[in-house]
Each structure stands twice: as C-alpha cells, then as structure tokens.
C-alpha positions as CSV (number, residue, x, y, z in Angstrom):
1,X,-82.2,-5.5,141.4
2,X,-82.2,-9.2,142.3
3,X,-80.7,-9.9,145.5
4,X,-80.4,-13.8,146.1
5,X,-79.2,-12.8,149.5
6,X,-82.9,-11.1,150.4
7,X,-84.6,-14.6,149.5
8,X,-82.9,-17.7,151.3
9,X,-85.2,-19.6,149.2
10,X,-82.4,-19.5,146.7
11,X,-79.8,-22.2,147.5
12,X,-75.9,-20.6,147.9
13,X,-74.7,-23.6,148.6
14,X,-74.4,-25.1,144.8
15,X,-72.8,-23.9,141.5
16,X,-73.1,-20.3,140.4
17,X,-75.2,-20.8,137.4
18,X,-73.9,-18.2,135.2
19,X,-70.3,-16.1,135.0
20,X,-70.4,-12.4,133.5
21,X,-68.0,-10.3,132.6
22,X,-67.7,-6.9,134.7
23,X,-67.1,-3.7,133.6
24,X,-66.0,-1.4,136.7
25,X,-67.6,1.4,137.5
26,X,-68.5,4.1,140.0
27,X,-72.4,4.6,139.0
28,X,-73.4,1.4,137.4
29,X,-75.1,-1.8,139.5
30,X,-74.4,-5.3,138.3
31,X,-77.8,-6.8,136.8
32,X,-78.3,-8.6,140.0
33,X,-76.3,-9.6,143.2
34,X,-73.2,-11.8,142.7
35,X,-72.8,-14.4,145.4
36,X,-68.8,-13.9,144.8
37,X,-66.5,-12.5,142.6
38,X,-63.4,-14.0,140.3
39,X,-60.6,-12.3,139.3
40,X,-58.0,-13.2,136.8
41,X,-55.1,-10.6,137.1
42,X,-54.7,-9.9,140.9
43,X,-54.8,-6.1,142.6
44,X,-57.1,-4.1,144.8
45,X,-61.1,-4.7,143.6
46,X,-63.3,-1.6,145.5
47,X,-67.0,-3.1,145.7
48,X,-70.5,-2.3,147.0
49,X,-71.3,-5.4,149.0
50,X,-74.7,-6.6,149.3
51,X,-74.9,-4.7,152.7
52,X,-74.0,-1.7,150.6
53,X,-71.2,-0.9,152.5
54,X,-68.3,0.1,150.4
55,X,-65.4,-2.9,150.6
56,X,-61.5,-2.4,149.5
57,X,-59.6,-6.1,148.9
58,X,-56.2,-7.3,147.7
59,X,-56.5,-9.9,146.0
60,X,-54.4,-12.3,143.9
61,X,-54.3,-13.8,140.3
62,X,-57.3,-16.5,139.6
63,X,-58.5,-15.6,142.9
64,X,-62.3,-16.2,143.9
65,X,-63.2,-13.2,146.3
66,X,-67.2,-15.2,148.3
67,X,-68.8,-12.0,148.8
68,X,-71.9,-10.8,147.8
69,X,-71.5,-7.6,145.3
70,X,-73.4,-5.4,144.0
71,X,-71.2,-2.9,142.1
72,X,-67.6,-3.2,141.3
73,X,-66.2,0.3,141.7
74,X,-64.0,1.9,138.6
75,X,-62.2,4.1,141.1
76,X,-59.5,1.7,143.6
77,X,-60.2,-1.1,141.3
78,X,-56.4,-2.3,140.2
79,X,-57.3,-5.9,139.0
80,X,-58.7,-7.0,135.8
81,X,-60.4,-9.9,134.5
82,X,-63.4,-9.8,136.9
83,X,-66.4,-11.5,136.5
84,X,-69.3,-11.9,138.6
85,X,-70.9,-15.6,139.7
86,X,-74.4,-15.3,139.7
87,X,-77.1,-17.7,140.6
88,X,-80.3,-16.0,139.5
C-alpha cells in the first residue's frame, strides 16, 4: 500500500490530485493512503488511520475530515458520501 505519509518526499501541502469514492468496510484497505477524507452526508466515520490505530469521528455535512486513512470501517460508519483525497 502506498503511504505518502512514509515518504515526505511527497508534498502535503498542495492539492489532492485525485478524489475516489469509498466503499466502507471492515476488511478492505483503500488503494493507497488518503491524506484526508470528505464527507457529504454528516455522521460518525470509524477509520484506520495511517498510524493504524482505529479512530471514531462526528462529523458534519460537506465536511473535510485532514487525517491520514487507510480504511474506512463499515461497522460505526453512519455518514455517507465519503470519498478519499489522494495525492499519489
């Protein structure tokens, strides 16, 4: 899995150069590391973060969560509409 916070080579400090769609789930990684997180429909989002400690929010509508995630987890995850900003 790519981790763009292993390399500091890769700059965090400009655009995200791609937004994907994410499908929750308890057993599947994203492709790579997202620097953050946006969610359309607010709730709770359950995530692995890049530490791979396991991370419980609140979040609101159209709300951009700047953590590094590696899984979004099916099981606590109330919002919808998530997508993952990725810069690899």
């Amino acid at each position: 899995m790519i981790d763009p916070f292993n390399n500091r080579a890769t700059s965090l400090s400009g655009p995200a150069r791609d937004i994907l769609p994410v499908t929750p789930s308890d057993t599947t990684d994203l492709s790579a590391v997202a620097v953050a997180l946006y969610v359309e429909t607010g709730g709770t989002v359950s995530f692995v973060a890049a530490s791979g400690d396991t991370r419980t929010v609140t979040v609101g509508d159209f709300y951009i969560l700047p953590v590094g995630a590696r899984r979004v987890l099916a099981t606590g995850t109330t919002a919808s509409g998530i997508h993952a900003l990725m810069v690899n």
